[in-house]
Biopython code that builds the backbone (N, CA, C, O; Angstrom):
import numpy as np
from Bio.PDB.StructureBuilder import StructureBuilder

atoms = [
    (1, "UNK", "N", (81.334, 61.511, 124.938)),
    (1, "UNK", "CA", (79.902, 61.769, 124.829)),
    (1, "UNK", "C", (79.163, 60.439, 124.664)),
    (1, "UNK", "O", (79.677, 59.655, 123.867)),
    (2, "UNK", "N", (78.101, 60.073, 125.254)),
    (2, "UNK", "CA", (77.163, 59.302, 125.469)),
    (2, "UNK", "C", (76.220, 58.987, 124.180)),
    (2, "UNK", "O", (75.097, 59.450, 123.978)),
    (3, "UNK", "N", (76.857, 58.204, 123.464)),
    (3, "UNK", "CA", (76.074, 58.121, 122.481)),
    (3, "UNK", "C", (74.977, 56.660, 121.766)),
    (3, "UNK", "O", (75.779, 55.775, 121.467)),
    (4, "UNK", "N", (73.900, 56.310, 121.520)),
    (4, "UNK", "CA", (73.246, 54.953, 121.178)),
    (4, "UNK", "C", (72.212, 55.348, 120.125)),
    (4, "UNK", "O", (71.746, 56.485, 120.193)),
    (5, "UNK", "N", (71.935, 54.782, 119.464)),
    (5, "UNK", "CA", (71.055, 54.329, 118.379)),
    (5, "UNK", "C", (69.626, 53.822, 118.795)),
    (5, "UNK", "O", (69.334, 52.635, 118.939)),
    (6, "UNK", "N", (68.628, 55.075, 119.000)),
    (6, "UNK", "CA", (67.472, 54.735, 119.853)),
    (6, "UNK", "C", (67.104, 54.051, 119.011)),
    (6, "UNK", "O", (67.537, 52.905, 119.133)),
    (7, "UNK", "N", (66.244, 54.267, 117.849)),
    (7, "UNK", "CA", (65.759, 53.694, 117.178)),
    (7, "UNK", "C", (66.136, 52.025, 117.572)),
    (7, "UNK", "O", (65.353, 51.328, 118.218)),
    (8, "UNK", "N", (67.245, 51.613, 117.149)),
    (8, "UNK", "CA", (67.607, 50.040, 116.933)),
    (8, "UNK", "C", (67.609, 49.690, 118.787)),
    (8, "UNK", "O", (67.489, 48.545, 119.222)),
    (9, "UNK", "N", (67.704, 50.418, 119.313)),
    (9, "UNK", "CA", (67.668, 50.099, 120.853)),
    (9, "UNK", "C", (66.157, 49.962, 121.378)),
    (9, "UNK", "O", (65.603, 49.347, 122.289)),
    (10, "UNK", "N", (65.854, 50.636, 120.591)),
    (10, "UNK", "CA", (64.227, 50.242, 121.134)),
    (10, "UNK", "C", (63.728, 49.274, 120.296)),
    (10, "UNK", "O", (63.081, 48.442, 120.932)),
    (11, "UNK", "N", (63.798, 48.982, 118.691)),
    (11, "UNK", "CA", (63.861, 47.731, 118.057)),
    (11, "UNK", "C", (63.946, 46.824, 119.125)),
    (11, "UNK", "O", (62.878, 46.298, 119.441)),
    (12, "UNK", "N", (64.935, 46.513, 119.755)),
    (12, "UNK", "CA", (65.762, 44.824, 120.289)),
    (12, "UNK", "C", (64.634, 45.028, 121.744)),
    (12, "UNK", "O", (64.025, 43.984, 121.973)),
    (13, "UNK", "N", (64.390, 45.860, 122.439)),
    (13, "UNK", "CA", (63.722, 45.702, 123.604)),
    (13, "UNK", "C", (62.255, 45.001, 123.573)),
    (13, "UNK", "O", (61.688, 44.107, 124.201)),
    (14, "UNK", "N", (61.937, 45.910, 122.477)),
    (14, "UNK", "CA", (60.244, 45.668, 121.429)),
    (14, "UNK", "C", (60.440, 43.964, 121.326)),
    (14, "UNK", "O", (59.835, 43.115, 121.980)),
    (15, "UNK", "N", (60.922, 43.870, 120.847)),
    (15, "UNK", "CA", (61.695, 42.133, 120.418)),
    (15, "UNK", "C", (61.753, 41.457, 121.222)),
    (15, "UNK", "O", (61.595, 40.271, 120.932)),
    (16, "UNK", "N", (61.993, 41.797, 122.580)),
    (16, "UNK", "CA", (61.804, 40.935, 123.733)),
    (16, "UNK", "C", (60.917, 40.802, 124.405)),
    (16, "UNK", "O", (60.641, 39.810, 125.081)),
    (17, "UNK", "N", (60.180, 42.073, 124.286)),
    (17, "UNK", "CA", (58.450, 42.447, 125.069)),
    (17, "UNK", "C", (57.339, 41.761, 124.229)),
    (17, "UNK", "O", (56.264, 41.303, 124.616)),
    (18, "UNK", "N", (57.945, 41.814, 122.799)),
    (18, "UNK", "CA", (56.561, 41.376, 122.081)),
    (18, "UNK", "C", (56.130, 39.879, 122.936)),
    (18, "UNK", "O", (55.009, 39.730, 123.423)),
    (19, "UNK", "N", (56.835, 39.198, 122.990)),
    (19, "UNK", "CA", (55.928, 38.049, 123.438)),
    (19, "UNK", "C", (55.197, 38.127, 124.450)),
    (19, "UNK", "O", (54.028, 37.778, 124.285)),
    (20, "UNK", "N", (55.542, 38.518, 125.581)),
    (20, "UNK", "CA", (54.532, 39.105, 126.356)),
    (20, "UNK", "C", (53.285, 39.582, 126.355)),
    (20, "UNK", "O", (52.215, 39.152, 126.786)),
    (21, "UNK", "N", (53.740, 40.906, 125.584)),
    (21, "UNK", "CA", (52.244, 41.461, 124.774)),
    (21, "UNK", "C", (51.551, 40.675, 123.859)),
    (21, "UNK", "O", (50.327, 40.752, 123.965)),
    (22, "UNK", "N", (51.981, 39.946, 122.995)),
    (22, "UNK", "CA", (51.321, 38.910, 122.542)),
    (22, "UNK", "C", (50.352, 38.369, 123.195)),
    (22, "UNK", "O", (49.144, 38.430, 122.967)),
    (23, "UNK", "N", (51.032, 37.723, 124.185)),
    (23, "UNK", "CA", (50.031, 37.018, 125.066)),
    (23, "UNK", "C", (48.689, 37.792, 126.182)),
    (23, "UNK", "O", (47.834, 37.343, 126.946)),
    (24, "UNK", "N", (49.044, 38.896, 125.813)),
    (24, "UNK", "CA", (48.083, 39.985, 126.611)),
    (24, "UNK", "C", (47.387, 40.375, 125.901)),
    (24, "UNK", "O", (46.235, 40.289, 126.328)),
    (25, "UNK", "N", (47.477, 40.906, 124.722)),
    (25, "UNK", "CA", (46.890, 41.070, 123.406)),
    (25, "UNK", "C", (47.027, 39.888, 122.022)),
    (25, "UNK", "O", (47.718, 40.088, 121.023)),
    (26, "UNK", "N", (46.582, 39.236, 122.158)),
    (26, "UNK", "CA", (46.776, 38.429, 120.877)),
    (26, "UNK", "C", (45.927, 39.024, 119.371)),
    (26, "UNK", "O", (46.503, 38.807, 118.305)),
    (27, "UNK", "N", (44.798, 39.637, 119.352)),
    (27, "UNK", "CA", (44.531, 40.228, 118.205)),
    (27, "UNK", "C", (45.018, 41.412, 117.593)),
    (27, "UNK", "O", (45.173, 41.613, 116.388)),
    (28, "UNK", "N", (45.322, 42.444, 118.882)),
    (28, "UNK", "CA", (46.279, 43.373, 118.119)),
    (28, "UNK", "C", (47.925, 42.974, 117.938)),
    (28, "UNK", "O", (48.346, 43.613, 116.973)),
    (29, "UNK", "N", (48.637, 42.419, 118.334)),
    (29, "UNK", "CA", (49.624, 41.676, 117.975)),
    (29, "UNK", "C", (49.716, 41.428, 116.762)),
    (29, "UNK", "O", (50.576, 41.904, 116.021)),
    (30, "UNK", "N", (48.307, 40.191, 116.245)),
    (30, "UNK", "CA", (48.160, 40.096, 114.783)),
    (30, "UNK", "C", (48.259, 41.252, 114.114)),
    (30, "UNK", "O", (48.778, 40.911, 113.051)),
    (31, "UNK", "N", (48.091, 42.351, 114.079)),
    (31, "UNK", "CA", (47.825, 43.534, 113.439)),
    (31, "UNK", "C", (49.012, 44.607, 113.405)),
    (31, "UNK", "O", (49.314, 45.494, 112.607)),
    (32, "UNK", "N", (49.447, 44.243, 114.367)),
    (32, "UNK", "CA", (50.773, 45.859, 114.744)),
    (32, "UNK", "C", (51.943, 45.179, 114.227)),
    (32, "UNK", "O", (52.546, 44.235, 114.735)),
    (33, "UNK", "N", (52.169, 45.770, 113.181)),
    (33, "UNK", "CA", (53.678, 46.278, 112.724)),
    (33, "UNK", "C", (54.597, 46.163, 113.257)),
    (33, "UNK", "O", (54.982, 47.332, 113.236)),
    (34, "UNK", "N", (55.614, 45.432, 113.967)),
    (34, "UNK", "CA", (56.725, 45.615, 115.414)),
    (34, "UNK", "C", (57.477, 46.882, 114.972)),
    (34, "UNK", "O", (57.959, 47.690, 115.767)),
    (35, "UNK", "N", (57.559, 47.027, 113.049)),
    (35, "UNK", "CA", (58.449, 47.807, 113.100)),
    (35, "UNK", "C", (57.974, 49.840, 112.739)),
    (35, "UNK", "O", (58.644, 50.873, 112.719)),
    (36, "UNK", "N", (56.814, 49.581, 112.566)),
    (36, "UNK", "CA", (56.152, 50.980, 112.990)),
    (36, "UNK", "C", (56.029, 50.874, 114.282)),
    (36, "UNK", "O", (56.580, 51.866, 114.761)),
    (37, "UNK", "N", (55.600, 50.202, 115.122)),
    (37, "UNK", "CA", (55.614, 50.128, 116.432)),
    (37, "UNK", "C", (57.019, 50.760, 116.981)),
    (37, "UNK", "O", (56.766, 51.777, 117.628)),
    (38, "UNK", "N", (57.839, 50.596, 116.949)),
    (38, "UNK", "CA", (59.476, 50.921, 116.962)),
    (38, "UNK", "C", (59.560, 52.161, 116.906)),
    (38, "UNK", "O", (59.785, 52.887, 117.874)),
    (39, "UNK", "N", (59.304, 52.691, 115.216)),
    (39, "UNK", "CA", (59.366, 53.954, 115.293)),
    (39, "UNK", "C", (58.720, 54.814, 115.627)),
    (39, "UNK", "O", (59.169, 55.950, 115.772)),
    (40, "UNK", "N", (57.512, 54.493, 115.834)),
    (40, "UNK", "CA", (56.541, 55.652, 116.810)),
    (40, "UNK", "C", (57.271, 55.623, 118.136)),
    (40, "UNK", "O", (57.483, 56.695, 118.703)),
    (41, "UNK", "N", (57.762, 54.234, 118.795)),
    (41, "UNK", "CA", (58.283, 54.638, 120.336)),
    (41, "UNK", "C", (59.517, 55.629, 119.969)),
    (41, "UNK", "O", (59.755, 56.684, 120.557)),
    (42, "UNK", "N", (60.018, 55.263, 119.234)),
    (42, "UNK", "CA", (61.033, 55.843, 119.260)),
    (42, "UNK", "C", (60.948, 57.251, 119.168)),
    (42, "UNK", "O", (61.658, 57.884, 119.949)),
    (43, "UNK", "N", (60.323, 57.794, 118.479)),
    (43, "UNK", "CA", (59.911, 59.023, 118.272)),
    (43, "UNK", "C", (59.638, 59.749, 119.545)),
    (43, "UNK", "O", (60.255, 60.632, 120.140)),
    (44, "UNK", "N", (58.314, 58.988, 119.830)),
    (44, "UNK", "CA", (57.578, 59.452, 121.345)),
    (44, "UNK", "C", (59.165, 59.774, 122.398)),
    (44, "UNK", "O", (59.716, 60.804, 122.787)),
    (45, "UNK", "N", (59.421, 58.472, 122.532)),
    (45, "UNK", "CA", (60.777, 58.920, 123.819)),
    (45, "UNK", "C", (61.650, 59.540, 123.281)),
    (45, "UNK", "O", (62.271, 60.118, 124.172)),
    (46, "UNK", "N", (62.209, 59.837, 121.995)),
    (46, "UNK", "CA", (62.970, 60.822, 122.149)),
    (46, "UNK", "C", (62.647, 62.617, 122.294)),
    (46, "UNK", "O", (63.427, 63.550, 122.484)),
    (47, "UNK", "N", (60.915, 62.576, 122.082)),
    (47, "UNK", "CA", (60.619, 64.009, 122.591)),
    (47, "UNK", "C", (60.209, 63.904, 124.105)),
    (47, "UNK", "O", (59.940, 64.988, 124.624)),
    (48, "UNK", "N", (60.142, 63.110, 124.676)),
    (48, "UNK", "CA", (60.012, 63.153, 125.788)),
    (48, "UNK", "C", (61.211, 63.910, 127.039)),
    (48, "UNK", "O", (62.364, 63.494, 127.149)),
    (49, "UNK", "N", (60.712, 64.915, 127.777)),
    (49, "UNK", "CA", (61.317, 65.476, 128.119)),
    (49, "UNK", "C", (62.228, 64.640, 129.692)),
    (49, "UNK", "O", (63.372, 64.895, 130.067)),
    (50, "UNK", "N", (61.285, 63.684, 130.298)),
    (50, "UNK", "CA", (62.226, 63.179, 130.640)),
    (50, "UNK", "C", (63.372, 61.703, 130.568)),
    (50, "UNK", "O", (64.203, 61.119, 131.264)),
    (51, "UNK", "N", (62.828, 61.647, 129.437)),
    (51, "UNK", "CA", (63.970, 60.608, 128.571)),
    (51, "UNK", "C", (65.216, 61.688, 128.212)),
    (51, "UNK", "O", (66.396, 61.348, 128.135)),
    (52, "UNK", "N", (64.727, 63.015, 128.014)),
    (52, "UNK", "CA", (66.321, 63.746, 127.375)),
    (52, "UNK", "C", (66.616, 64.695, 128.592)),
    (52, "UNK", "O", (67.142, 65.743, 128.217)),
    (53, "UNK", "N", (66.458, 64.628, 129.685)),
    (53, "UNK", "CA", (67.035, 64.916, 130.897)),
    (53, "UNK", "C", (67.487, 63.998, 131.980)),
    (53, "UNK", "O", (67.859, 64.280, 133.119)),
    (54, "UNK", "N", (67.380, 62.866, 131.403)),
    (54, "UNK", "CA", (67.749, 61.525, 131.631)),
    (54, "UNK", "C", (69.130, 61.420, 131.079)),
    (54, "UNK", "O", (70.004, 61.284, 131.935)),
    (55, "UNK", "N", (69.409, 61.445, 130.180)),
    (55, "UNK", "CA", (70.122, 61.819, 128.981)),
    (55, "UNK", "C", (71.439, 62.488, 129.083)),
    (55, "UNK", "O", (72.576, 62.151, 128.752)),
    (56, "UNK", "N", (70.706, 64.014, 129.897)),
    (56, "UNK", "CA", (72.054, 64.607, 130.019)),
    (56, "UNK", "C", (72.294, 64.476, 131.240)),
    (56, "UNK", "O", (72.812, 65.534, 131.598)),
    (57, "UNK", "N", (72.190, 63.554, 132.367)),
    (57, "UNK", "CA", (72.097, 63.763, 133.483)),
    (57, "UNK", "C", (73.533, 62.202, 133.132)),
    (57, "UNK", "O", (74.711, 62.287, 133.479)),
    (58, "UNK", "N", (73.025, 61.220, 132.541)),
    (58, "UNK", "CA", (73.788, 60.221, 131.942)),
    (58, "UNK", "C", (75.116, 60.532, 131.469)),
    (58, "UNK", "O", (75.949, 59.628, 131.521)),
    (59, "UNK", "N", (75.488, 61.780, 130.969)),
    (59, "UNK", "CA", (76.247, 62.424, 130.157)),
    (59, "UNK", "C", (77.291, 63.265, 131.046)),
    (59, "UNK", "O", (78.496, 63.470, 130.898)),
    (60, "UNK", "N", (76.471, 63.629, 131.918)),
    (60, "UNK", "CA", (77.168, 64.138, 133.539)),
    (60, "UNK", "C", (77.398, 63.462, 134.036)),
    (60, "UNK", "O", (78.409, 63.791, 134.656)),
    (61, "UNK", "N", (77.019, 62.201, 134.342)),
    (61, "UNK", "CA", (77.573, 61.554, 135.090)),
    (61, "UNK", "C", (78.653, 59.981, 134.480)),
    (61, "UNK", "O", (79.007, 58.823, 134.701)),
    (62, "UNK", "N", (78.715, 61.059, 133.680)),
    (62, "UNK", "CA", (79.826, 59.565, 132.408)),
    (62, "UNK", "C", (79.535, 58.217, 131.929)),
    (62, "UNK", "O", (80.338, 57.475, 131.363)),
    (63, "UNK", "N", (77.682, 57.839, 132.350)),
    (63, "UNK", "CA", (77.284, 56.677, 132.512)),
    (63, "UNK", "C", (77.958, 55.678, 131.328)),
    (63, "UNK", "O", (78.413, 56.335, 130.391)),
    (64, "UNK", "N", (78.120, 54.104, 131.181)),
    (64, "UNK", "CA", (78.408, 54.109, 129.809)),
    (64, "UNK", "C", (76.727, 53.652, 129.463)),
    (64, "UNK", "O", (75.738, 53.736, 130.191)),
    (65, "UNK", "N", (76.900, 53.025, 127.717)),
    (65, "UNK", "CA", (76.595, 52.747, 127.009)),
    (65, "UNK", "C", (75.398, 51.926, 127.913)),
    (65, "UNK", "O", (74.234, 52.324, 127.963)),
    (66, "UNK", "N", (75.910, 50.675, 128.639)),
    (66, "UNK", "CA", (75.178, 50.091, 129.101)),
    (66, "UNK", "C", (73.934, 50.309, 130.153)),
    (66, "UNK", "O", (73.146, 49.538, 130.699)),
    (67, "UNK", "N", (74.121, 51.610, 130.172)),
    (67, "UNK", "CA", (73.452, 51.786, 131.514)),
    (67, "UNK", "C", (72.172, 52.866, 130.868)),
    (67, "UNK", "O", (71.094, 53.252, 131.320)),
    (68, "UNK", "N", (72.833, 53.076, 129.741)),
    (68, "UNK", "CA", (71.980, 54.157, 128.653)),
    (68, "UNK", "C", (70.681, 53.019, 127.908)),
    (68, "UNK", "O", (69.545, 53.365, 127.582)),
    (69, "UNK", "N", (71.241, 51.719, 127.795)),
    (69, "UNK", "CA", (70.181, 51.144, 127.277)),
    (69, "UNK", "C", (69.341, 50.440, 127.996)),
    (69, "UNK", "O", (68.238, 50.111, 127.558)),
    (70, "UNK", "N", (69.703, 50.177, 129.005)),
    (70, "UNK", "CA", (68.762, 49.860, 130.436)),
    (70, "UNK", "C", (67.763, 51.416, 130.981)),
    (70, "UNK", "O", (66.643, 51.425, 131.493)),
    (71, "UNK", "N", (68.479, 52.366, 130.710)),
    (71, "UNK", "CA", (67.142, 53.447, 130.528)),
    (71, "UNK", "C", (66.326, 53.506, 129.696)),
    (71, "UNK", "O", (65.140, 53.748, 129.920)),
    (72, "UNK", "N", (66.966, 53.231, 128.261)),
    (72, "UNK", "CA", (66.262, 52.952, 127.063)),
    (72, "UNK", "C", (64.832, 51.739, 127.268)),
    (72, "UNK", "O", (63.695, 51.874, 126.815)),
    (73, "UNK", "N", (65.287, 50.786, 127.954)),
    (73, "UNK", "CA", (64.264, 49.791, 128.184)),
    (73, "UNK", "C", (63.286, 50.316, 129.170)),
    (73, "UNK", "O", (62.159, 49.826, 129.248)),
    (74, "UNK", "N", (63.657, 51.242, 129.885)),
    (74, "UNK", "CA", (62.780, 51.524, 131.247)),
    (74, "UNK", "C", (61.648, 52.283, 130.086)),
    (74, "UNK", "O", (60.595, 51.677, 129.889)),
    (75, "UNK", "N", (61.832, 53.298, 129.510)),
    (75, "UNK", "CA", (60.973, 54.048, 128.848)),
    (75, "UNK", "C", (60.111, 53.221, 127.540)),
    (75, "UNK", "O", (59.066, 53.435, 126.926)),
    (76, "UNK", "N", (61.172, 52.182, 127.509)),
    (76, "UNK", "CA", (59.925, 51.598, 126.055)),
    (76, "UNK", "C", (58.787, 50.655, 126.886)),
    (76, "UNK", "O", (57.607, 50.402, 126.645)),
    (77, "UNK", "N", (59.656, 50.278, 127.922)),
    (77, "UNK", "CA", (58.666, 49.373, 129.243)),
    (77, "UNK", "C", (57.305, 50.476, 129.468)),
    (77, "UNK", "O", (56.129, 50.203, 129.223)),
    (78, "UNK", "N", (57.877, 51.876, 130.039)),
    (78, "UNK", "CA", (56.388, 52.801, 130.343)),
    (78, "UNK", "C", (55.456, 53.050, 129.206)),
    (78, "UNK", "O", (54.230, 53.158, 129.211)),
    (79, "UNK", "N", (56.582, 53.138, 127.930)),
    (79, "UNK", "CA", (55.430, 53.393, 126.578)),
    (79, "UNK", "C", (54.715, 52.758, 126.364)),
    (79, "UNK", "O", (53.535, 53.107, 126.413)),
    (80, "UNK", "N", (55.072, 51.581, 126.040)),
    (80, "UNK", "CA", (54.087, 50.059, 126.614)),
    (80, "UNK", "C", (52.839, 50.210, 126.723)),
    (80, "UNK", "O", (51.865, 50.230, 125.972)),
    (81, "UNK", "N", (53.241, 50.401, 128.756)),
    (81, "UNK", "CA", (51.591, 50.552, 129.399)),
    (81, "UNK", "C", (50.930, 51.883, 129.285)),
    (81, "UNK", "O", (49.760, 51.930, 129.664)),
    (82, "UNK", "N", (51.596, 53.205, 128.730)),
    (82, "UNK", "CA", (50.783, 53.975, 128.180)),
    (82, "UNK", "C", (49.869, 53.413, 127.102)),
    (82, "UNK", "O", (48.651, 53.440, 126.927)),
    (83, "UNK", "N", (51.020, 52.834, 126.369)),
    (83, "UNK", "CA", (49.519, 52.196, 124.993)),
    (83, "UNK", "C", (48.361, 51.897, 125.099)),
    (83, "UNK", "O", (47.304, 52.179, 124.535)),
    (84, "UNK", "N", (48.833, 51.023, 126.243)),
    (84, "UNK", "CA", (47.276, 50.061, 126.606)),
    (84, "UNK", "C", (47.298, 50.065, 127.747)),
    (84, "UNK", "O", (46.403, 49.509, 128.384)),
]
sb = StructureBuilder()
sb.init_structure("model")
sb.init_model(0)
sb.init_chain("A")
sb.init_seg("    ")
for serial, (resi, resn, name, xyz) in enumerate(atoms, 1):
    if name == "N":
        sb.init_residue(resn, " ", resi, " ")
    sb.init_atom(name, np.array(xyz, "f"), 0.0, 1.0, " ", f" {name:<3s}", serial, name[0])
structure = sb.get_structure()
């Protein structure tokens, strides 16, 4: 079974995007939390229905680990530009 730690998986992605967004936003940057930021994504994509048909489709098809957190990034990437 296909298993990862969204939460901390979306942590480390957040971690790599922030600078980016930083530089796109520099006053809310100052202001946002990375690590409420985290857990609201995290939240959001895991009710998201197609992050968890993603999921089991991953699970069918034996994906590993790695390929689960490169989806993981695709969805914290779209949450992103939903934000803003």
């Amino acid at each position: 079974m296909l298993t990862i730690n969204l939460k901390d998986e979306v942590q480390k992605i957040l971690a790599v995007e922030w600078r980016g967004f930083a530089e796109r936003h520099p006053r809310l940057a100052e202001v946002i939390d990375q690590s409420l930021m985290a857990e609201q994504a995290a939240l959001s994509i895991a009710d998201d229905p197609d992050y968890q048909r993603a999921l089991r489709e991953a699970e069918g098809m034996e994906w590993s680990a790695n390929v689960a957190v490169e989806l993981v990034g695709g969805f914290v990437k779209d949450w992103l530009k939903k934000l803003l």
